[in-house]
PQR file of N, CA, C, O and H, with PARSE charges and radii, in Angstrom:
ATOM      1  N   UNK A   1      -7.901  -0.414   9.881 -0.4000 1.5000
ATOM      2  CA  UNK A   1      -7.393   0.002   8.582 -0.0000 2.0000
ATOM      3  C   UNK A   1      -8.525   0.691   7.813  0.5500 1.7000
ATOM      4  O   UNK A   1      -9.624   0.139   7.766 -0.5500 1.4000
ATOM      5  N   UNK A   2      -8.319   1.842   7.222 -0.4000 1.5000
ATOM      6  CA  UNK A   2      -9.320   2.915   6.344 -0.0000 2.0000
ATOM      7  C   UNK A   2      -9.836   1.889   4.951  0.5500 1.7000
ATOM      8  O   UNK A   2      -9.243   0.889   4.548 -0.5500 1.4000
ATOM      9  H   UNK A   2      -7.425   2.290   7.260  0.4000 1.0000
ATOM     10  N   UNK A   3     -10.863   2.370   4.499 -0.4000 1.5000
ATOM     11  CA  UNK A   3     -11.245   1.642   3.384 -0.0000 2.0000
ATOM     12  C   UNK A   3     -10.290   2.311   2.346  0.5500 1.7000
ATOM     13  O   UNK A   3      -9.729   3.248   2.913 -0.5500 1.4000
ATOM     14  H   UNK A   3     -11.345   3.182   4.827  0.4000 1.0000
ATOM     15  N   UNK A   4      -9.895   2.198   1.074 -0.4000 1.5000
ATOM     16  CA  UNK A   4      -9.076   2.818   0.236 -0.0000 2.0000
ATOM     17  C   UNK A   4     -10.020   3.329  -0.792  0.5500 1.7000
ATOM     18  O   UNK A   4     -11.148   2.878  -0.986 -0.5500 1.4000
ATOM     19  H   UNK A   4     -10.351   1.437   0.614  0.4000 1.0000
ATOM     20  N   UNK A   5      -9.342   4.517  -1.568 -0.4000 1.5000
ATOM     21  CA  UNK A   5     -10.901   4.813  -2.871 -0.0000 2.0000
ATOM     22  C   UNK A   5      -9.923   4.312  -3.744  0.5500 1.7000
ATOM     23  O   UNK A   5      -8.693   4.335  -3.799 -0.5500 1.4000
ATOM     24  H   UNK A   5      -8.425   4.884  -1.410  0.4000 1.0000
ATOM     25  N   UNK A   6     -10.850   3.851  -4.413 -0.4000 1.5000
ATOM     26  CA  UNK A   6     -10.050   3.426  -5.986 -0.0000 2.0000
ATOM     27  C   UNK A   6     -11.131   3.625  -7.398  0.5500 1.7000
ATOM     28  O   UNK A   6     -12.308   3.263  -7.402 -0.5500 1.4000
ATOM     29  H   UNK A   6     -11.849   3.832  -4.368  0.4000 1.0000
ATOM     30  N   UNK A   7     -10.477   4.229  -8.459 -0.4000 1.5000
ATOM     31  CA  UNK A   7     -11.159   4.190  -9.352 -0.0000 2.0000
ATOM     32  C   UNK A   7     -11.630   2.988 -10.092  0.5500 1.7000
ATOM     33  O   UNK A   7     -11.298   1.831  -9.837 -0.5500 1.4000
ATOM     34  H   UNK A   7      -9.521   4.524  -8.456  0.4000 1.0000
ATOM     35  N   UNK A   8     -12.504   3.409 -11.112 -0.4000 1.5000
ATOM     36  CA  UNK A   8     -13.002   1.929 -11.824 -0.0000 2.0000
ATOM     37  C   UNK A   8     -12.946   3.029 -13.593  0.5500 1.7000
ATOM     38  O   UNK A   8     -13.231   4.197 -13.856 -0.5500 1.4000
ATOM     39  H   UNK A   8     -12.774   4.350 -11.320  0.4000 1.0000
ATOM     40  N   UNK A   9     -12.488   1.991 -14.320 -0.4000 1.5000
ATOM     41  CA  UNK A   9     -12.034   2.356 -15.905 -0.0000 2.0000
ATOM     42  C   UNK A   9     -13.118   1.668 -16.362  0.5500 1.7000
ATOM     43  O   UNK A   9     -13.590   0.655 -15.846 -0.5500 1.4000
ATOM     44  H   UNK A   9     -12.257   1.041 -14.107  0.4000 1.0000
ATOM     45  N   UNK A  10     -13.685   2.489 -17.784 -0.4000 1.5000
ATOM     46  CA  UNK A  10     -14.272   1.413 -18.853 -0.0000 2.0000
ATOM     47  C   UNK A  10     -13.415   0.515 -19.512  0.5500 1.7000
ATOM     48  O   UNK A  10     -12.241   0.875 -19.582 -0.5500 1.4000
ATOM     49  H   UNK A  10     -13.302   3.312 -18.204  0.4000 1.0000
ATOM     50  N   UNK A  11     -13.761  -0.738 -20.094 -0.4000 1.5000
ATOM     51  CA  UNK A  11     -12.588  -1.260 -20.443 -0.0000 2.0000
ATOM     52  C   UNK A  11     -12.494  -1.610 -22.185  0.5500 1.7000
ATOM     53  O   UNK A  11     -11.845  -2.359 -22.915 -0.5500 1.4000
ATOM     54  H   UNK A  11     -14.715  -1.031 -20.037  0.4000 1.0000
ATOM     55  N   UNK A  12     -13.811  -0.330 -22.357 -0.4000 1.5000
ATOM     56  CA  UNK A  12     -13.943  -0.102 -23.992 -0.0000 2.0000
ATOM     57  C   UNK A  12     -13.680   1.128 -24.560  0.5500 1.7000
ATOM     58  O   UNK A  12     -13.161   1.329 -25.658 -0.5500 1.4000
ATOM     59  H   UNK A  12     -14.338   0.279 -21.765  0.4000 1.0000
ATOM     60  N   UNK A  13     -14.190   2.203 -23.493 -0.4000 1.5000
ATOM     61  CA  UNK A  13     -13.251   3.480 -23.894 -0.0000 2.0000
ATOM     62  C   UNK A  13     -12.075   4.277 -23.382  0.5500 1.7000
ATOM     63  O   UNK A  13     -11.459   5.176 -23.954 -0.5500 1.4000
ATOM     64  H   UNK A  13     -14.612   2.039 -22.601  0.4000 1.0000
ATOM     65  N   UNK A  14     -11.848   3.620 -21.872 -0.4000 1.5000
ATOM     66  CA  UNK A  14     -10.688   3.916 -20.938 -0.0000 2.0000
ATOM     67  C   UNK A  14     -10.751   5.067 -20.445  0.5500 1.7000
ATOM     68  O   UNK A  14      -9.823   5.874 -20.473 -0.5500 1.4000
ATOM     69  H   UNK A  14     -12.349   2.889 -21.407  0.4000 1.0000
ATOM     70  N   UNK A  15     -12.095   5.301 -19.832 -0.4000 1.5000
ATOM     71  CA  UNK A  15     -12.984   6.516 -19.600 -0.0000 2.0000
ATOM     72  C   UNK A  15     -12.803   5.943 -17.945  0.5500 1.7000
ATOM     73  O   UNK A  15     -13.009   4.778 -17.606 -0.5500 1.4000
ATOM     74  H   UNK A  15     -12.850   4.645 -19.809  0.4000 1.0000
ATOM     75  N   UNK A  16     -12.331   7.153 -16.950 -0.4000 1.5000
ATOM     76  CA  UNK A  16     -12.201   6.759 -15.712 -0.0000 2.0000
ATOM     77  C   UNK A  16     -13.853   7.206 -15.281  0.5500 1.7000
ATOM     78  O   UNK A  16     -13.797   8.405 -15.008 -0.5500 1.4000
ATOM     79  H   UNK A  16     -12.163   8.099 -17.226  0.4000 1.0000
ATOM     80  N   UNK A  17     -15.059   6.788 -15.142 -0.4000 1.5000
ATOM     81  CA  UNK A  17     -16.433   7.220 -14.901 -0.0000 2.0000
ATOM     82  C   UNK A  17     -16.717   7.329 -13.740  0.5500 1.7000
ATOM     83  O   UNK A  17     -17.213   8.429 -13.494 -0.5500 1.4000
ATOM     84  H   UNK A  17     -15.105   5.814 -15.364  0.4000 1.0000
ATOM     85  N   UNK A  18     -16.565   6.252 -12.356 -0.4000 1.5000
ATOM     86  CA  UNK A  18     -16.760   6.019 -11.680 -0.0000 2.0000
ATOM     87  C   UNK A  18     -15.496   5.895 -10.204  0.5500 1.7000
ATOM     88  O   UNK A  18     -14.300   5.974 -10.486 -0.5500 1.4000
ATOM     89  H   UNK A  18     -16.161   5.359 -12.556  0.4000 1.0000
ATOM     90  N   UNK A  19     -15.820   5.751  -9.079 -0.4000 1.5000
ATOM     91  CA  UNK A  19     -15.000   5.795  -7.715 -0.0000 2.0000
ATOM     92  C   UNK A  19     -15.402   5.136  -6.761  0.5500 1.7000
ATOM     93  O   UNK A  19     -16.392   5.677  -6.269 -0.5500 1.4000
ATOM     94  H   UNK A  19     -16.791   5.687  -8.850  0.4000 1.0000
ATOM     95  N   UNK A  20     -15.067   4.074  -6.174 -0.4000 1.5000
ATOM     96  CA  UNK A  20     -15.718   2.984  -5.012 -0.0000 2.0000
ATOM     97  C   UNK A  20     -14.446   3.230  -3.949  0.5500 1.7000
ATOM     98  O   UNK A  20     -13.334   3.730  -4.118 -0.5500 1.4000
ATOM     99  H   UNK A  20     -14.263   3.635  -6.574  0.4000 1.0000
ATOM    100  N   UNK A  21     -15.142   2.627  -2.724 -0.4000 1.5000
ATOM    101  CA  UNK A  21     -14.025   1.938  -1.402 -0.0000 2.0000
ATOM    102  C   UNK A  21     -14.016   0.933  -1.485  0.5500 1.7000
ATOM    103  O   UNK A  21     -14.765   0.278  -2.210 -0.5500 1.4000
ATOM    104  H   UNK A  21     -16.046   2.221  -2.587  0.4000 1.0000
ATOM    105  N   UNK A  22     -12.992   0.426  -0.623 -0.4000 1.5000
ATOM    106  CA  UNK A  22     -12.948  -0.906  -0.794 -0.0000 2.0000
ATOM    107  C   UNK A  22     -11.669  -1.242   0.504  0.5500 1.7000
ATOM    108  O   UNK A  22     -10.634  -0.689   0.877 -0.5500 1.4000
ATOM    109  H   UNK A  22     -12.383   0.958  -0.035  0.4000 1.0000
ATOM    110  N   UNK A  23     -12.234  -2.126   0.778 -0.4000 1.5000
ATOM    111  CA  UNK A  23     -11.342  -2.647   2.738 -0.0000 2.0000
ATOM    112  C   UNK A  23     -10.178  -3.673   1.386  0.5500 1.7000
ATOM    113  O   UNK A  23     -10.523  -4.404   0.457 -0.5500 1.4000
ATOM    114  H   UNK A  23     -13.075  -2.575   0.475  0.4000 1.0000
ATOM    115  N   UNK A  24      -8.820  -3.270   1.865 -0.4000 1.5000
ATOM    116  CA  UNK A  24      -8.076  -4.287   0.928 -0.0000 2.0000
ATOM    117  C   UNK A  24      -7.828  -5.267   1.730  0.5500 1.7000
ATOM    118  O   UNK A  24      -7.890  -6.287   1.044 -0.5500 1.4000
ATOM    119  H   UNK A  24      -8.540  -2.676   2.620  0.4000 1.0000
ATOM    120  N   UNK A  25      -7.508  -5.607   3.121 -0.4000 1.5000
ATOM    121  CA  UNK A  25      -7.876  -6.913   3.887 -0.0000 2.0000
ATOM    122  C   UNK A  25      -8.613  -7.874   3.181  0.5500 1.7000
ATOM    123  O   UNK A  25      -8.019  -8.859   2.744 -0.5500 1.4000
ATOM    124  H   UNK A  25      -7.458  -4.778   3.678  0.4000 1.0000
ATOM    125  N   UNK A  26     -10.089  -7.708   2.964 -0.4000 1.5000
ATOM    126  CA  UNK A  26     -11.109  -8.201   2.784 -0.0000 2.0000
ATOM    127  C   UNK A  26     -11.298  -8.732   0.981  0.5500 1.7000
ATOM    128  O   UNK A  26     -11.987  -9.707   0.679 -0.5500 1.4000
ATOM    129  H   UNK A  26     -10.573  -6.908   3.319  0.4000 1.0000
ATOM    130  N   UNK A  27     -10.618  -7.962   0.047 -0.4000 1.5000
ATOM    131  CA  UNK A  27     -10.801  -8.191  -1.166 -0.0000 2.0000
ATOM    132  C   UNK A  27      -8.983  -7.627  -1.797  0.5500 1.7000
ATOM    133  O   UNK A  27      -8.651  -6.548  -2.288 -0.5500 1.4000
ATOM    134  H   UNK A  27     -10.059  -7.170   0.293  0.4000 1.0000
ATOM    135  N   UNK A  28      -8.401  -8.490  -1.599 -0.4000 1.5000
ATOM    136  CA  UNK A  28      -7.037  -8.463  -1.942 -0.0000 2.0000
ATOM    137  C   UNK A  28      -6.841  -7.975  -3.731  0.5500 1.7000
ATOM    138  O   UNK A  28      -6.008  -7.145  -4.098 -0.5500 1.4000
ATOM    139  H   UNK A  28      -8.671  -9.366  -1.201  0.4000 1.0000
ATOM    140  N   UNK A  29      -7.792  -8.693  -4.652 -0.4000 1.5000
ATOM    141  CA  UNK A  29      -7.470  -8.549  -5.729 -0.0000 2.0000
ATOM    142  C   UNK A  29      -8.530  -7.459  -6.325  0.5500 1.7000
ATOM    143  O   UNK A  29      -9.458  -7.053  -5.625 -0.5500 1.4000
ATOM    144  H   UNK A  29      -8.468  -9.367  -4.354  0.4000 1.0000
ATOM    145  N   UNK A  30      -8.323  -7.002  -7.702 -0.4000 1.5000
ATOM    146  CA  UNK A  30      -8.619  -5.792  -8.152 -0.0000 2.0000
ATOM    147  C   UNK A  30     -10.600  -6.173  -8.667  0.5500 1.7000
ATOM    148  O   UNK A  30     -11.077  -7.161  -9.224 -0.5500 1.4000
ATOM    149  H   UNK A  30      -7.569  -7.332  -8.270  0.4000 1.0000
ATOM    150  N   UNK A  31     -11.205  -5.016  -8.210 -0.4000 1.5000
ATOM    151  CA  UNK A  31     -12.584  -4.736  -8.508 -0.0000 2.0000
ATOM    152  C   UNK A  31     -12.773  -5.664 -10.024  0.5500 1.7000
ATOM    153  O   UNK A  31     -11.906  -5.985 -10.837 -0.5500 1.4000
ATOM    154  H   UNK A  31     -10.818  -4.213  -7.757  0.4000 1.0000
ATOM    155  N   UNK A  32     -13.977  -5.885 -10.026 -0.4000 1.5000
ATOM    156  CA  UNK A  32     -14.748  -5.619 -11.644 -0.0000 2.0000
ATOM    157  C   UNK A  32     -16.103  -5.685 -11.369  0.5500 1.7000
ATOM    158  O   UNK A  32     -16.617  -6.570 -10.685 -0.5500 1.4000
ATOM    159  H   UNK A  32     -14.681  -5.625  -9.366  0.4000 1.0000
ATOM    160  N   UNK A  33     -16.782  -4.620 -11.970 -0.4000 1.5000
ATOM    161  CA  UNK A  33     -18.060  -4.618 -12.346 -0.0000 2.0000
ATOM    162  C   UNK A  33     -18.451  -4.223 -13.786  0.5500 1.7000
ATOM    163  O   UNK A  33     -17.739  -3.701 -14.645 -0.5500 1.4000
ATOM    164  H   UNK A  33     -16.364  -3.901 -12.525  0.4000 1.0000
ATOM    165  N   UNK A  34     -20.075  -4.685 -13.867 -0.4000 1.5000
ATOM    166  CA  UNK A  34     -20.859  -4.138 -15.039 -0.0000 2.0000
ATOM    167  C   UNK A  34     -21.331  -2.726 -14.791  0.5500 1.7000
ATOM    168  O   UNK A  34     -21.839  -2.488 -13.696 -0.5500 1.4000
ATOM    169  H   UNK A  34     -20.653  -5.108 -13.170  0.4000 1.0000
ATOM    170  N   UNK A  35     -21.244  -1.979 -15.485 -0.4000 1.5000
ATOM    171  CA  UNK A  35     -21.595  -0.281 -15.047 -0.0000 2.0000
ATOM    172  C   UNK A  35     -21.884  -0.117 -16.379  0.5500 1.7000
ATOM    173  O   UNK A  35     -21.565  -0.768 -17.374 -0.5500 1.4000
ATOM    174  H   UNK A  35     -20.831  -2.172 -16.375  0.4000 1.0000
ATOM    175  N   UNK A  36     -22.721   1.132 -16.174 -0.4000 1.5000
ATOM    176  CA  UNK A  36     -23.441   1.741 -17.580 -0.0000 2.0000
ATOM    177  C   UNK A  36     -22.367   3.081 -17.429  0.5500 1.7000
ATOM    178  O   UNK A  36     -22.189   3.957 -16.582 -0.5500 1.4000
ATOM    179  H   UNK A  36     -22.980   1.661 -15.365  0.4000 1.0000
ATOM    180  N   UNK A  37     -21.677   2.667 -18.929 -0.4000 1.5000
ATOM    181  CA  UNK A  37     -20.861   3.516 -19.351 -0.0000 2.0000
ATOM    182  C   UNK A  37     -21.741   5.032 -20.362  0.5500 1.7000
ATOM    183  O   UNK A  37     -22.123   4.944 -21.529 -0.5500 1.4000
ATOM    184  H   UNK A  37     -21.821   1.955 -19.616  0.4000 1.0000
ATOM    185  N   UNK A  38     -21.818   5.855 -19.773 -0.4000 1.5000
ATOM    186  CA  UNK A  38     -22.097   7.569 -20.289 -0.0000 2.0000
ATOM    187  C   UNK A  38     -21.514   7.599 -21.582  0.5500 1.7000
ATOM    188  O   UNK A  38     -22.327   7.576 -22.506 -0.5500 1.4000
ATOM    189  H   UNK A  38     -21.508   5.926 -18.825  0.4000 1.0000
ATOM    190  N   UNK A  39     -20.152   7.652 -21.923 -0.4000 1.5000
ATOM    191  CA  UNK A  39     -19.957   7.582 -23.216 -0.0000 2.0000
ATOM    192  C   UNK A  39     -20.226   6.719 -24.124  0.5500 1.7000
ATOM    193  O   UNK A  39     -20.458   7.135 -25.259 -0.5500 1.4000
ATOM    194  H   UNK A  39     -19.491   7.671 -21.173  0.4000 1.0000
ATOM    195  N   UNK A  40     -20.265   5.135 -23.812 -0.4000 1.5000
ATOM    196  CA  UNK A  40     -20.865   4.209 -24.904 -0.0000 2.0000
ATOM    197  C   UNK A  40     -22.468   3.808 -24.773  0.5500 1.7000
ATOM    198  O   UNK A  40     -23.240   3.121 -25.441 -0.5500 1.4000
ATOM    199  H   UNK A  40     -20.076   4.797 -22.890  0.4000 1.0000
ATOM    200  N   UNK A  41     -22.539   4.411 -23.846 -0.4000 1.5000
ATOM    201  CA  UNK A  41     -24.600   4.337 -24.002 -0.0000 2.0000
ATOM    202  C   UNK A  41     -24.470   2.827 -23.657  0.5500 1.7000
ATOM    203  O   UNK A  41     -25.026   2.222 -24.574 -0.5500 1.4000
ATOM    204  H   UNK A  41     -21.911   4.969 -23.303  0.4000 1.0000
ATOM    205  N   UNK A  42     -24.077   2.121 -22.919 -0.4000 1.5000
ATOM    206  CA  UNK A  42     -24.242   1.020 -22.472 -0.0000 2.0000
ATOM    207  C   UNK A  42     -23.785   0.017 -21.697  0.5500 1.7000
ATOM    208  O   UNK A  42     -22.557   0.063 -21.765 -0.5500 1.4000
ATOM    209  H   UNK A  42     -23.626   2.613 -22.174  0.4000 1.0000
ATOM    210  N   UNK A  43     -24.239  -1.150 -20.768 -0.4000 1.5000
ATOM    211  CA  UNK A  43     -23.409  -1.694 -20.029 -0.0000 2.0000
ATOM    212  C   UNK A  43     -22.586  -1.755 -20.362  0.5500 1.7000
ATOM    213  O   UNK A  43     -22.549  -1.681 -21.590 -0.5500 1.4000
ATOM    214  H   UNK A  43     -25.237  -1.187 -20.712  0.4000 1.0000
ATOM    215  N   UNK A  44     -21.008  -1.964 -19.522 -0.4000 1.5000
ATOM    216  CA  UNK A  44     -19.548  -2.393 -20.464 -0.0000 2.0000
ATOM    217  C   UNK A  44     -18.859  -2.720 -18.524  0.5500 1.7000
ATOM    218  O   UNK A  44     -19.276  -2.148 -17.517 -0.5500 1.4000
ATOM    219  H   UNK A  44     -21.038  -2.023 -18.524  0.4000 1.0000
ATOM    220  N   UNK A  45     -17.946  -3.605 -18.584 -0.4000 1.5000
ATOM    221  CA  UNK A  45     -16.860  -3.615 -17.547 -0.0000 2.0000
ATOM    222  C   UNK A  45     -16.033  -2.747 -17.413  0.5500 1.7000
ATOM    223  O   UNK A  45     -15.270  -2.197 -18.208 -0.5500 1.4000
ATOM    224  H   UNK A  45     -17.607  -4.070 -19.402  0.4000 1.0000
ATOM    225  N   UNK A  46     -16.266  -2.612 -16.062 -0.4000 1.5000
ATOM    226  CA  UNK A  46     -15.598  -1.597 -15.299 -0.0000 2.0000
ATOM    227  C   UNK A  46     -14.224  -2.122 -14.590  0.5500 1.7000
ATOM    228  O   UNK A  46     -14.598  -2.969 -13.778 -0.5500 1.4000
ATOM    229  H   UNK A  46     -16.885  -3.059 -15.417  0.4000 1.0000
ATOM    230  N   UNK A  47     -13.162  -2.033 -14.545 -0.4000 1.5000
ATOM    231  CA  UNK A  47     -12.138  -2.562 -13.961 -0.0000 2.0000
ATOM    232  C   UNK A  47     -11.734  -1.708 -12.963  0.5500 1.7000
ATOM    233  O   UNK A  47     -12.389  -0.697 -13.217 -0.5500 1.4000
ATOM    234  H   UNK A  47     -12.859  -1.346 -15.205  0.4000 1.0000
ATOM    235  N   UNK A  48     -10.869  -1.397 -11.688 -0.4000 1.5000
ATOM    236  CA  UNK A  48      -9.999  -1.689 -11.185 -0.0000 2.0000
ATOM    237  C   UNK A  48      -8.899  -0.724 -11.525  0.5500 1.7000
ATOM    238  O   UNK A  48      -7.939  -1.359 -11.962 -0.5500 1.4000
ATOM    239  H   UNK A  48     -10.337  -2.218 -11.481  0.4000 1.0000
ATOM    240  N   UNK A  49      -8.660   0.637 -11.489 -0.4000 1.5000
ATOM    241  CA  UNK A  49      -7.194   1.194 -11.746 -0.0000 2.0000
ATOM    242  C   UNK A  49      -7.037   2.085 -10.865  0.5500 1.7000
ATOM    243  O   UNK A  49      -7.983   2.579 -10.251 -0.5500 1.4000
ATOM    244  H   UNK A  49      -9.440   1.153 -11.134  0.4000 1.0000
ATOM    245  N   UNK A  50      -5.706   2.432 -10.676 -0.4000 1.5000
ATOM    246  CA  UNK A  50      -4.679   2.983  -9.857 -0.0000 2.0000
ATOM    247  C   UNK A  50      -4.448   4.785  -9.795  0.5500 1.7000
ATOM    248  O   UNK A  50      -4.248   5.273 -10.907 -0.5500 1.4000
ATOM    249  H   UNK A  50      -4.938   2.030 -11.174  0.4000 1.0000
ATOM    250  N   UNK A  51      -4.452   5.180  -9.328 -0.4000 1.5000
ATOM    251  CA  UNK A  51      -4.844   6.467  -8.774 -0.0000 2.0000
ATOM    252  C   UNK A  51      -4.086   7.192 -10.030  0.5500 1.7000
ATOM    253  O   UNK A  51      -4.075   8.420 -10.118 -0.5500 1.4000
ATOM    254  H   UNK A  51      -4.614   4.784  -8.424  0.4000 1.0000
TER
END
């Protein structure tokens, strides 16, 4: 099975910034990371959204 791309959202300005893979076998439920958001000049969570 292919890895899938999925985006990642800020979850303060709803700024799509970033793009990861990810094996969905292996991690069934949706991403989150800390990422340095470009528009707010600072760490913020990154979630998980749908093409």
């Amino acid at each position: 099975m292919p890895r899938e791309i999925v985006i990642l959202e800020c979850t303060e300005c709803k700024r799509r910034n970033y793009t990861t893979k990810k094996e969905k076998r292996n991690t069934p439920g949706r991403l989150e990371f800390s990422k340095y958001c470009k528009f707010e000049r600072k760490h913020t969570l990154h979630k998980e959204r749908s093409k």
